[in-house]
C-alpha positions as semicolon CSV with decimal commas, in nm:
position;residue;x (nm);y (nm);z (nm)
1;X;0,323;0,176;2,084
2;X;0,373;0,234;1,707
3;X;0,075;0,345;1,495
4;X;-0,015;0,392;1,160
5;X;-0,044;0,757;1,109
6;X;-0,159;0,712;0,708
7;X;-0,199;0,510;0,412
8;X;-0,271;0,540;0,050
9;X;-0,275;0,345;-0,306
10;X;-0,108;0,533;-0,565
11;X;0,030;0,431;-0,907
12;X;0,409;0,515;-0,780
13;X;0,572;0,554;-0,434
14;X;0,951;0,522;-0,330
15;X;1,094;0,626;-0,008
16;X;1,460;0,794;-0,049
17;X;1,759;0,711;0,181
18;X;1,682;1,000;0,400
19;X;1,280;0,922;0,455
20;X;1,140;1,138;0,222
21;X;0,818;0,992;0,073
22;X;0,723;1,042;-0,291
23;X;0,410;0,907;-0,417
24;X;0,260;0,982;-0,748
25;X;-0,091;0,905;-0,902
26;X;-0,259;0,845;-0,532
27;X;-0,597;0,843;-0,402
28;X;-0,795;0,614;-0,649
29;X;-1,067;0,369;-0,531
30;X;-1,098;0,212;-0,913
31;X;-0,868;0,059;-1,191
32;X;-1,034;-0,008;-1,508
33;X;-0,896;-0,233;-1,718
34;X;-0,922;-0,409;-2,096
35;X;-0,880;-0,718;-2,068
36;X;-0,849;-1,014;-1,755
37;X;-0,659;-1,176;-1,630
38;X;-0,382;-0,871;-1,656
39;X;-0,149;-0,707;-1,412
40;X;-0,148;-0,305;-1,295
41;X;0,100;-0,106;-1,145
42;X;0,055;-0,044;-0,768
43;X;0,197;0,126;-0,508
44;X;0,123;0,156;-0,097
45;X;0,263;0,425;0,083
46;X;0,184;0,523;0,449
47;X;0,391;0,672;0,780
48;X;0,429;0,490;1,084
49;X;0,501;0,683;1,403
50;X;0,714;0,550;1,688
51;X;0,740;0,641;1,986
52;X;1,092;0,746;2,127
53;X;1,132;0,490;2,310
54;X;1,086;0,223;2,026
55;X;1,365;0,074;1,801
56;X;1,118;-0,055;1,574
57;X;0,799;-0,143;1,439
58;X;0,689;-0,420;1,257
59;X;0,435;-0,384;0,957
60;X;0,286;-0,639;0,758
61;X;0,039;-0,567;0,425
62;X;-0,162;-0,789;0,280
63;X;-0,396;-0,746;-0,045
64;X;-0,680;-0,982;-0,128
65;X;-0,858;-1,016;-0,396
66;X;-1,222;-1,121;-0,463
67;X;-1,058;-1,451;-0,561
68;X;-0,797;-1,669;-0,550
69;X;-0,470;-1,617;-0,418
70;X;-0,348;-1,255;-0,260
71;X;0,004;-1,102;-0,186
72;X;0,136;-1,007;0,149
73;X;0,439;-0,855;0,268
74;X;0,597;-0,814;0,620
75;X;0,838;-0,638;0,732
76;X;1,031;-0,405;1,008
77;X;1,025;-0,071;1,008
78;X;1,368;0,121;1,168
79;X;1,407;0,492;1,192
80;X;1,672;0,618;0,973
81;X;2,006;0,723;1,223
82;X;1,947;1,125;1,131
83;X;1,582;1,112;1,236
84;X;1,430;1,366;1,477
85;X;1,149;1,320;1,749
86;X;0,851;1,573;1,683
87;X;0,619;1,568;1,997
88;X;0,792;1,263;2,104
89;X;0,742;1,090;1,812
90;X;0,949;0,963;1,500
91;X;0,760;0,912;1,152
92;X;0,910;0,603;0,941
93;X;0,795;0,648;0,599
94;X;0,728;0,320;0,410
95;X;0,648;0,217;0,022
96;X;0,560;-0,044;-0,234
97;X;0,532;-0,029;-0,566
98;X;0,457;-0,404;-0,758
99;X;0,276;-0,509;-1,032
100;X;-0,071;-0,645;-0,909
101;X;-0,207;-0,945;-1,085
102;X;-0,588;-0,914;-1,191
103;X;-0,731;-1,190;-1,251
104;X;-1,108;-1,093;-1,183
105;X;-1,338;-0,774;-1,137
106;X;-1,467;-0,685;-0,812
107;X;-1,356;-0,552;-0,460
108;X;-0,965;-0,582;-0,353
109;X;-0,908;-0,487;0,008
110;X;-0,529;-0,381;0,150
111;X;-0,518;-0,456;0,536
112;X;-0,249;-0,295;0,730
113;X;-0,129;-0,395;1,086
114;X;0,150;-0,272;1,269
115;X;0,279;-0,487;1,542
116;X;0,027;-0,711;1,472
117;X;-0,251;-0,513;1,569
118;X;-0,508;-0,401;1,232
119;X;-0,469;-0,048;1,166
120;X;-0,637;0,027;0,844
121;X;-0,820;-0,163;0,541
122;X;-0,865;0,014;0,229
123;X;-1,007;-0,082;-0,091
124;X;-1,071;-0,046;-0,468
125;X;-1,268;-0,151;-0,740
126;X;-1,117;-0,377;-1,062
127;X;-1,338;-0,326;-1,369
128;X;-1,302;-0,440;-1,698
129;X;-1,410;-0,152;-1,997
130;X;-1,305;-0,255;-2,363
131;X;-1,244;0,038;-2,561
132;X;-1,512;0,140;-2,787
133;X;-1,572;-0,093;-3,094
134;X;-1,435;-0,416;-2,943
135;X;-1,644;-0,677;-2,926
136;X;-1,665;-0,965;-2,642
137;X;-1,443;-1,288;-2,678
């Protein structure tokens, strides 16, 4: 059975046609922000491992906010033709990178299944700082 082997929020991630994963800016639990409602870059990027046996996997994300509406995105994960078993195992990288409308401060929470089964729920904080010398509107 496919699992999630990792996942992370970064401001940039892309996987290339042969797998490789690049992710840039990761590892934040906090955006700060000027102003709301706004948008921010963000990115998910994680590895899925499959077993040999498997064609595919099928991975859905979904991001909620503290309020109103969220974003979620499914889709199926194939290893690429060239790709190698490693303990019998294949790793399918996978990445987005959208811009993520904020609308309100507080807790956002990314949930992760694979074959519809949860496999990990991360969050982050959205807070709003006005530079220095700016008053309130």
């Amino acid at each position: 059975m496919a699992r999630l082997q990792y996942v992370v929020l970064a401001e940039y991630a892309r996987v290339d046609a042969g797998g490789l994963l690049t992710v840039a800016g990761a590892g934040f639990d906090r955006i700060v922000v000027n102003a709301l409602p706004g948008q921010v870059p963000l990115a998910c990027a994680m590895r899925v491992l499959l077993a040999e046996s498997e064609k595919d996997a099928r991975l859905a994300v979904a991001l909620r906010p503290p309020s109103g509406v969220g974003l979620r995105l499914e889709t199926v994960l194939t290893p690429p033709p060239e790709a190698k078993s490693h303990e019998g195992l294949i790793g399918v990288a996978f990445a987005a990178t959208f811009g993520l409308p904020v609308s309100s401060p507080g807790t956002y929470v990314l949930e992760v299944s694979v074959d519809d089964a949860p496999a990990e729920r991360i969050s982050f904080e959205v807070e709003v700082q006005r530079p220095p010398g700016q008053a309130d509107v």
